[in-house]
N, C-alpha and C positions, 0 to 999 in steps of 0.2 A: 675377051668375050665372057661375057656372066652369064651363066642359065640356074635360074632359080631353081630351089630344092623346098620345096614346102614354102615354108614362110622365110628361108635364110636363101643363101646363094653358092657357086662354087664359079672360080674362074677358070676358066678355060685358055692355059698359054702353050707352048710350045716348048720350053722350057725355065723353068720356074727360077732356076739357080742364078741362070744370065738375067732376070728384072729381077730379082733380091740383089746380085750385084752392083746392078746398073744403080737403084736405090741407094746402099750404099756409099759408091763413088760419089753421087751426085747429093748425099746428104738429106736423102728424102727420108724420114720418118714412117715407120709401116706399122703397122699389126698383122701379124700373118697368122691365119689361124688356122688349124690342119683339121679339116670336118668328117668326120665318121658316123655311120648310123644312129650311134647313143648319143652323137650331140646335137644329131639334125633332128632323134624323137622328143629331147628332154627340152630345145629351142619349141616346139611347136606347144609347150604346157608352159616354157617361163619365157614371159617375156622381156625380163631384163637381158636373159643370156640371147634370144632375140633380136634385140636392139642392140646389142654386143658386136652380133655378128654385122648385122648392117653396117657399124661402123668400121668395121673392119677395113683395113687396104686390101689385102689377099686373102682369099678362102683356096685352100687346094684341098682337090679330093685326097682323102688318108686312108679310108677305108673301102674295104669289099663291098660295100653295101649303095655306098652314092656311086662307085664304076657303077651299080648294078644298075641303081634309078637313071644314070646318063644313059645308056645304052637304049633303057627303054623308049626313051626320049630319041634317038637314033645319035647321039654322042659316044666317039671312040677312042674316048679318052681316056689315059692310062694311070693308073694308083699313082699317086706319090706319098709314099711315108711319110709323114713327118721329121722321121727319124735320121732320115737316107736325106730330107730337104736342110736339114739342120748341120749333118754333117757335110754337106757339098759346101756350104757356105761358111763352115768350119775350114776345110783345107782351102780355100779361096783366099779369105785373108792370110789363112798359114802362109802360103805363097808367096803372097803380096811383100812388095818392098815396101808400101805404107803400113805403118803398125797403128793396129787396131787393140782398143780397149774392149774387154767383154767381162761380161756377169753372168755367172750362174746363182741361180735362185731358187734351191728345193733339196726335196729330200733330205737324208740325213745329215750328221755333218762327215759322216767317215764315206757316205756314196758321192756326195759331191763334190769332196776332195780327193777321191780317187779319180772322179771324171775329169774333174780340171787336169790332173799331173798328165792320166792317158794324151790328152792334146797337146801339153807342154811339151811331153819327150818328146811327141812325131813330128812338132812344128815350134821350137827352141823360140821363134818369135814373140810368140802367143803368150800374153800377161792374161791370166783370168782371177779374176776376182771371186770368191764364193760364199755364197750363206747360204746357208741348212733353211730347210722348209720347217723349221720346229723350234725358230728366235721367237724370244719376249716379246711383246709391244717397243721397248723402247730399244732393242737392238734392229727392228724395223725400223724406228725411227733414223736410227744410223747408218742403215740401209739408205735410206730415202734421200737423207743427208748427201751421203758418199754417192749416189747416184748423180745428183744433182751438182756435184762438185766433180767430178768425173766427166761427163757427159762421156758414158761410154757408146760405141758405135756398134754392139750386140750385144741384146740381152736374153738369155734363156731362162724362162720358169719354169717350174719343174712343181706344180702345185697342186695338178690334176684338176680337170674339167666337174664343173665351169668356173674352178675357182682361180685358177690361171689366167681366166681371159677378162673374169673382172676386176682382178688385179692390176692388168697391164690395163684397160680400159679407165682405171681410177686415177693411174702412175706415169700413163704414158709422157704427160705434159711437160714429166720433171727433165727429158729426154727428147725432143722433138726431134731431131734429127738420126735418131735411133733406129734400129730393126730391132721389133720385139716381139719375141714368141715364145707360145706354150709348146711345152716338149712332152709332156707328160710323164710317162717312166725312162725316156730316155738315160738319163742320169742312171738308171739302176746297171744300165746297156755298159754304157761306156765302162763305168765303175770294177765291170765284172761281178758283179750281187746276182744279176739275171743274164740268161742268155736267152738272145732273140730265135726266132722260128727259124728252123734250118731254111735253106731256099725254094726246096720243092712245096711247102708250106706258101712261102712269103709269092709266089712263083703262079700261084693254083687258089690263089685268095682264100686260101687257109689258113690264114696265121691264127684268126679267132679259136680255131680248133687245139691249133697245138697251146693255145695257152689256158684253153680250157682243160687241157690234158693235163697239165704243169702246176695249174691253180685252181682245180676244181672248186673251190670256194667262191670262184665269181662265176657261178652258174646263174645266178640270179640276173647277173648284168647282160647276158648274154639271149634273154629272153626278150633284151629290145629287138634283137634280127628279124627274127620271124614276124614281130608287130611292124618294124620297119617294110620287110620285103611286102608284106599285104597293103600295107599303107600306101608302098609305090605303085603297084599293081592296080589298085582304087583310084588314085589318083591319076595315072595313066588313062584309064580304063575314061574317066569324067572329063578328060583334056585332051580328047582325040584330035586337037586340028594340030 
């Protein structure tokens, strides 16, 4: 089920992990894009990251902010991190007697190769592949290359919004039968560099708070909430039926 968020959308499943798997298995190609308040304010000013999202396969709610606008909408649907979606479908293949190829694609080169090992030790199956979010032009190139000579069956970027999704939007093609999504700081999670909101944070849709605690420096970014939460409220308020 889709219920539109402004100008983009979110889907509404049951569980997100089992159609990412199902996908997968069946060799269906996806973009899955994890939507939170600052993507769904800065979609309604650019419309390329707009038209991003519509092509997307999957939109899942990631943040506090679009539970908030479903709810008002009378939707009782529940967070899913990106974080927490990326890693279910991390130990899925772990599991798996079919081995799967994966890419990670961001951040530095010492967080991304920490991230990769974190998943090698806990699932000795798991080949991942890595490039730092800060290659040349033409080590991209070689990226693009090895992508396309691979066809690997997950790929993570790690490039931060919205520059993640028009990456995979540009690239996706070299991969058709891929799952590919943006993780954001993930990479910094796994790596050990950051650590995530304890749970009564993650728990109480506070996580924005504990990171504004952690990183006061992105106070600025955090100023899209209150222009989001009005802008649901408005828009609510003009879409009574």
């Amino acid at each position: 089920m889709k219920v539109s968020v402004f100008n983009s959308f979110v889907d509404l499943l049951p569980n997100y992990t089992e159609w990412l798997g199902q996908r997968l298995e069946t060799e269906k190609g996806s973009h899955i894009i994890t939507l939170n308040a600052e993507m769904a304010m800065l979609a309604r000013k650019n419309e390329l990251l707009a038209q991003t999202l519509k092509n997307a396969d999957l939109i899942v709610p990631d943040g506090a902010g679009i539970v908030f606008y479903l709810r008002l909408f009378g939707y009782q649907q529940q967070r899913c991190p990106g974080i927490e979606l990326a890693e279910s479908i991390l130990q899925r293949v772990g599991e798996s007697e079919k081995p799967y190829s994966i890419y990670f694609y961001g951040g530095t080169k010492e967080v991304v190769t920490k991230a990769s090992q974190k998943w090698e030790r806990q699932f000795p199956s798991l080949k991942i592949t890595v490039y730092d979010g800060y290659i040349a032009s033409e080590e991209e190139q070689d990226l693009l290359r090895n992508l396309k000579r691979d066809q690997p069956s997950l790929i993570f970027i790690g490039l931060g919004v919205p520059r993640q999704e028009f990456w995979i939007e540009k690239y996706r093609h070299l991969c058709p039968k891929a799952l590919w999504m943006g993780i954001g700081g993930s990479f910094d999670i796994w790596s050990g560099t950051k650590i995530r909101a304890p749970e009564f944070f993650r728990n109480n849709h506070l996580e924005w708070l504990y990171r504004l605690y952690k990183e006061p420096y992105r106070w600025y970014r955090m100023l899209v909430l209150p222009q989001f939460f009005f802008a649901s409220l408005i828009y609510r308020l003009s879409n009574k039926s």
